[in-house]
PATORGU-927482 format. One record per residue (C-alpha): chain; x, y, z. Coordinates in steps of 0.02 Angstrom, whole numbers, plus 50000, padded with zeros to 5 digits. Last residue first. Layout:
# PATORGU-927482
> A,X,Y,Z
...
This chain:
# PATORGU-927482
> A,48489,46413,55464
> A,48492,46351,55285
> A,48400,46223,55232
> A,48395,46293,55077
> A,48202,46329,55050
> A,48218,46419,55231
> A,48367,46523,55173
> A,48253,46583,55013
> A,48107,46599,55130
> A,48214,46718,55234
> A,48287,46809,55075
> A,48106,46852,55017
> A,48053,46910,55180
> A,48193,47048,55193
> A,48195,47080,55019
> A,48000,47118,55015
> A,47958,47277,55089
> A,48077,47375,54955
> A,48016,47249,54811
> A,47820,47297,54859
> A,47868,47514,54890
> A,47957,47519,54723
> A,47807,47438,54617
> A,47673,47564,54741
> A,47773,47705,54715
> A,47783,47664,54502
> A,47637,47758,54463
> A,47702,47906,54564
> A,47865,47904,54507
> A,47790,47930,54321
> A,47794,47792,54192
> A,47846,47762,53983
> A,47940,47942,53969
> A,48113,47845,53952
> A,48187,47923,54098
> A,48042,47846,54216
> A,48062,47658,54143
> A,48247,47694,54194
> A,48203,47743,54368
> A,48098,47586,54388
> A,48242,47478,54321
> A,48328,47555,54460
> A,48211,47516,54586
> A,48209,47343,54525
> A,48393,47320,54566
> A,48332,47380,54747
> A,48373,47544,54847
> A,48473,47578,54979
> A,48620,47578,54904
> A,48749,47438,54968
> A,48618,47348,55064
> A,48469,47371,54949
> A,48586,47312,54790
> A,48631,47165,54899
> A,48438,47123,54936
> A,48374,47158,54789
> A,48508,47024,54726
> A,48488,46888,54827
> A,48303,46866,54875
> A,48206,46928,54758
> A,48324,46912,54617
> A,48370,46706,54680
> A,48163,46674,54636
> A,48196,46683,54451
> A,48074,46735,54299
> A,48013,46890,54375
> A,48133,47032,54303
> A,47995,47092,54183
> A,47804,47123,54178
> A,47866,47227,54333
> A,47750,47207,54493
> A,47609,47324,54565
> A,47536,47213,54465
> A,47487,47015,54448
> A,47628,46938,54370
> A,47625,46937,54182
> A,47539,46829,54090
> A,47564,46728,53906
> A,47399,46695,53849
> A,47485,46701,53630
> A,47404,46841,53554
> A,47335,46963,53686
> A,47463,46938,53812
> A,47600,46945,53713
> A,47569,47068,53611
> A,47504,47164,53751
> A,47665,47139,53856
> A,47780,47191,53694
> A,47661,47355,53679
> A,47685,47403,53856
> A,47864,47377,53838
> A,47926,47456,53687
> A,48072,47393,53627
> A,48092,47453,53481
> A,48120,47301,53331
> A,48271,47308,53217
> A,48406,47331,53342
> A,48336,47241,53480
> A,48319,47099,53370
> A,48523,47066,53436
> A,48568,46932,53302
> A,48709,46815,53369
> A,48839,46730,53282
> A,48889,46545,53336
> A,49039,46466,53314
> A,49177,46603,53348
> A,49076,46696,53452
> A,49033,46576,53579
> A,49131,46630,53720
> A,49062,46588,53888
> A,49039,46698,54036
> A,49145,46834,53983
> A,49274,46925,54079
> A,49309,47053,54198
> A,49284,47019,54402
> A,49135,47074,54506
> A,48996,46969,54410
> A,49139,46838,54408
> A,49120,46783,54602
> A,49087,46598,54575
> A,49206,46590,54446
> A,49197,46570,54264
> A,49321,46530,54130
> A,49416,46403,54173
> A,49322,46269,54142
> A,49228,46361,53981
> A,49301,46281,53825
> A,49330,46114,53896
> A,49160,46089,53970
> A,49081,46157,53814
> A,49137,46037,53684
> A,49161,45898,53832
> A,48983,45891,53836
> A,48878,45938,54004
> A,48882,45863,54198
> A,49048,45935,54221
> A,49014,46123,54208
> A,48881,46080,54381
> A,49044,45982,54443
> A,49151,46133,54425
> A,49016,46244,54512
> A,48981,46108,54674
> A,49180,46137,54670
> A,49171,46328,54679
> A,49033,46333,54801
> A,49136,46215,54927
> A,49268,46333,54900
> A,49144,46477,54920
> A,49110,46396,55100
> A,49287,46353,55166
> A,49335,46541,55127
> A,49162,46620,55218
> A,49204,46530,55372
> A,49373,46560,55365
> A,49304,46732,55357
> A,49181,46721,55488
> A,49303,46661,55627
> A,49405,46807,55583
> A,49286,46953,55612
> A,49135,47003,55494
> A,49211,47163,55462
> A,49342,47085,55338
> A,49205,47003,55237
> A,49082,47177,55208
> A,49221,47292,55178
> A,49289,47186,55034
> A,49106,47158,54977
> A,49085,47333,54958
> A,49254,47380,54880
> A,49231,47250,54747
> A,49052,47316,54698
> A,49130,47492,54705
> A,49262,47442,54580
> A,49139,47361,54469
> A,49065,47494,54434
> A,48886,47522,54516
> A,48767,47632,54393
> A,48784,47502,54263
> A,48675,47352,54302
> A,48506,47482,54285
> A,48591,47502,54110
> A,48562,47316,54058
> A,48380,47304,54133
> A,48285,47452,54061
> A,48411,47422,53916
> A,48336,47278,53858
> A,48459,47192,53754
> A,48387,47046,53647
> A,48444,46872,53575
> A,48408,46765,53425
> A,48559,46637,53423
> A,48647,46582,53230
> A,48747,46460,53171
> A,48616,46310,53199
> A,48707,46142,53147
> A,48594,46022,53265
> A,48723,45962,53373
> A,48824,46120,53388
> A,48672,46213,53411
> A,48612,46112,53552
> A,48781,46107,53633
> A,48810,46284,53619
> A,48647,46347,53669
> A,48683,46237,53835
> A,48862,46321,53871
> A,48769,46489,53846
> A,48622,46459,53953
> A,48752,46336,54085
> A,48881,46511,54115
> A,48741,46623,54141
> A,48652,46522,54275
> A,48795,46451,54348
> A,48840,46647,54402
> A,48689,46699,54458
> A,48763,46724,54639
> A,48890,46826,54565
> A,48844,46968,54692
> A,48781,46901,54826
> A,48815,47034,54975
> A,48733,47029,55135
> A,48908,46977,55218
> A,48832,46859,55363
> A,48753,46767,55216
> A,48899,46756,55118
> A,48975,46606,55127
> A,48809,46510,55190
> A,48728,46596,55009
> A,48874,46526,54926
> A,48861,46347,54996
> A,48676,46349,54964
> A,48708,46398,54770
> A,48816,46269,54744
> A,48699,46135,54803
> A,48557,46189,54702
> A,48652,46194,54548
> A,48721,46038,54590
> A,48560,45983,54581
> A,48622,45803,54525
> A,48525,45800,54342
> A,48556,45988,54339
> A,48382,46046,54213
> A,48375,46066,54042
> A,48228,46097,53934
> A,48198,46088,53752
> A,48065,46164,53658
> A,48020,46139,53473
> A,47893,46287,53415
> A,47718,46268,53363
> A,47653,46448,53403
> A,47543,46407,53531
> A,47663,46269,53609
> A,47807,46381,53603
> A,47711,46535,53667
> A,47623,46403,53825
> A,47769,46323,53870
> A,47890,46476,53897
> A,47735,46561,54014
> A,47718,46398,54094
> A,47898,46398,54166
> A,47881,46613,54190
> A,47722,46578,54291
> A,47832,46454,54399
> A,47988,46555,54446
> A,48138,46458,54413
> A,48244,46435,54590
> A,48226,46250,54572
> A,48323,46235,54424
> A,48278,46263,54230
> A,48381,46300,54096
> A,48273,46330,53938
> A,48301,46298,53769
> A,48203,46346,53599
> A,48241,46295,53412
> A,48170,46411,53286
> A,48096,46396,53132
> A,48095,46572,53064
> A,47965,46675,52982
> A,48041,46829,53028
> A,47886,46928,53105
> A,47779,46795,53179
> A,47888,46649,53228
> A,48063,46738,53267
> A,47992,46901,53341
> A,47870,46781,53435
> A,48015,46692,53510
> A,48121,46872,53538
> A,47958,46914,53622
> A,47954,46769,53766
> A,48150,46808,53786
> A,48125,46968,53842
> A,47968,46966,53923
> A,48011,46835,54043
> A,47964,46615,53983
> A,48161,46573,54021
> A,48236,46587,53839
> A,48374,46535,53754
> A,48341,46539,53570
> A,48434,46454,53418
> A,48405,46482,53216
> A,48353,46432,53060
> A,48305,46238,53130
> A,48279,46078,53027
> A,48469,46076,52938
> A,48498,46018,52764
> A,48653,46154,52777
> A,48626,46236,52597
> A,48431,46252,52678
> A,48493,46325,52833
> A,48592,46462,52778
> A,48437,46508,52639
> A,48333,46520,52783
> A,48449,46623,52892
> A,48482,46753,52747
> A,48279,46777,52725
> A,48283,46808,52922
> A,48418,46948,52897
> A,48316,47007,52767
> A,48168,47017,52871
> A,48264,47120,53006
> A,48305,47252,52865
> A,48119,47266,52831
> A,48060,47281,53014
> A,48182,47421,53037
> A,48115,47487,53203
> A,48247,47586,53333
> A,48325,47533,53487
> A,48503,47581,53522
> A,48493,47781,53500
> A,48327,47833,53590
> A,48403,47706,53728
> A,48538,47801,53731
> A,48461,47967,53743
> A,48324,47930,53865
> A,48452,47848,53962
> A,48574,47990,53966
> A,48432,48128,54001
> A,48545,48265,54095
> A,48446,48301,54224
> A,48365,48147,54283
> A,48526,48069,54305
> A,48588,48238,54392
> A,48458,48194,54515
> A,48300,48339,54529
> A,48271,48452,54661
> A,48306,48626,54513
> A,48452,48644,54614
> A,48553,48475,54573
> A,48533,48314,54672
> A,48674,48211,54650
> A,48713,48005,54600
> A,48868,47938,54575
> A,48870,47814,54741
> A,48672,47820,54789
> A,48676,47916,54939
> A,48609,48078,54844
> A,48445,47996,54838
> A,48382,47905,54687
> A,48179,47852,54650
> A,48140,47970,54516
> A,48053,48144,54487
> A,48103,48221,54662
> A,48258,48158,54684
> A,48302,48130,54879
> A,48388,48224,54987
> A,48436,48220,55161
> A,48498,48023,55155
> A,48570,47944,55328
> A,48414,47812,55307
> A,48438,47783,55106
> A,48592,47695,55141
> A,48590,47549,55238
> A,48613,47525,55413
């Protein structure tokens, strides 16, 4: 039973209800989140415009790369979502850059967002390089973790090869090609909608979730993550010893619940966060897009973000649904409400489609995999 069904309140200018761990519904029928304005104010704070300052960052790339000899100013992972699809036109159109693109693709890579990637870099006559698990041990790892914890209903760290091999990938390329520097972005919409579970609940939740599944199911779950694990070390295996070695150890196939980084690149590679310099507004990002380089967005009531991967249908809307009762898209809804940019009731029919859909979702997911 999750969540929402034993709720007697709900907020009535966003999507929480007073289930929602953190969450409480003052007097005036609104959530404290609503209330007190914390997003509005911190995302007020983080992005801001400073065009100028970002084109002197871009002016100290160029003259980087030309004391190097080296063809590209800069580094980009990117998938083909709105994030990543603007940080490449922020590099092309605004900075004047000559970026290198990568993209790690598996079979859980949503299509649009695959011809989305190919159609900015080829529009604005960009290198792109893309990556894929010559073995599928992506694949592989992620149907032994999804037979670990199917009877759980919990996946969290299920995109856990995803952000180690990005990182360990920009590495390589940039190591090879003498790039210092990675364009990247923060989107608060989706970075904050992470934070309203700590960690601690996320532990105690899949804790609860693995002892009440009874014995059998355990050792179950145990001889399945360890077949995850390994299908992860040989995924780290199939790139250069300059990442492998660096990043072994680092990752597990449960780190979204435990501390540490995915892959530290910090001491060979800086990063420029074009969130700072640019506000990320976006309606305007999607028409930029769309108008000036065909790039789509999936067909509405969806988000024109959060669509590039099949795994956050079925995986992680599904976990956040089960511990909550609401999806991680309903809390990027709620955070598109603090910041003034929709209502609740334009957004109904977006929370409504990703409420209706985990169930679905996750059986054509176990379908895909074979699993039974």
């Amino acid at each position: 039973m999750t969540n929402d069904q034993n709720s007697n309140k709900v907020c009535s200018t966003c999507f929480f209800n007073d289930n929602f761990p953190g969450v409480t519904i003052e007097e005036n029928g609104r959530c404290n989140y609503c209330n007190h304005g914390e997003f509005s104010i911190k995302n007020n704070e983080y992005t801001s415009s400073d065009v100028g300052r970002l084109r002197i960052v871009a002016s100290q790339l160029k003259e980087e790369r030309q004391k190097k000899g080296g063809k590209y100013d800069c580094i980009i992972g990117a998938s083909g979502g709105l994030d990543s699809s603007y940080v490449i036109y922020i590099a092309k159109e605004i900075m004047d850059l000559k970026p290198l693109v990568v993209s790690y693709v598996n079979d859980f890579s949503k299509r649009l967002a695959r011809e989305n990637l190919k159609q900015i870099c080829k529009e604005l006559n960009i290198d792109l390089k893309i990556i894929t698990s010559n073995k599928k041990f992506d694949k592989k790892h992620i149907r032994s973790f999804v037979r670990a914890l199917n009877d759980v209903g919990s996946y969290w760290g299920c995109c856990v090869f995803c952000g180690y091999i990005l990182d360990a990938v920009i590495y390589k390329f940039a190591s090879e090609e003498n790039i210092s520097t990675m364009l990247g972005s923060s989107n608060l919409y989706e970075s904050v909608a992470t934070e309203y579970l700590t960690k601690e609940f996320k532990k105690s939740f899949m804790r609860k979730n693995v002892y009440k599944t009874g014995f059998a199911r355990f050792l179950k779950f145990l001889f399945h993550m360890s077949i995850a694990q390994y299908y992860f070390i040989r995924f780290k295996m199939e790139f250069s010893a300059s990442s492998r070695v660096k990043t072994f150890f680092q990752r597990s196939t449960l780190c979204s619940i435990a501390p540490g980084k995915p892959f530290d690149m910090s001491r060979n590679i800086k990063e420029v966060d074009v969130t700072k310099y640019i506000h990320w507004d976006v309606d305007k990002i999607v028409m930029t897009l769309e108008n000036e380089l065909g790039w789509k967005s999936p067909e509405k009531p969806e988000l024109p973000m959060r669509f590039d991967c099949v795994l956050e249908d079925a995986l992680i809307d599904r976990t956040y649904k089960n511990a909550t009762g609401v999806t991680f898209r309903t809390l990027i809804c709620n955070n598109l409400i603090y910041a003034g940019l929709r209502t609740k009731k334009e957004l109904e029919d977006t929370v409504k489609k990703y409420e209706d859909n985990v169930a679905s979702e996750n059986i054509q997911l176990l379908n895909n995999l074979e699993i039974n």
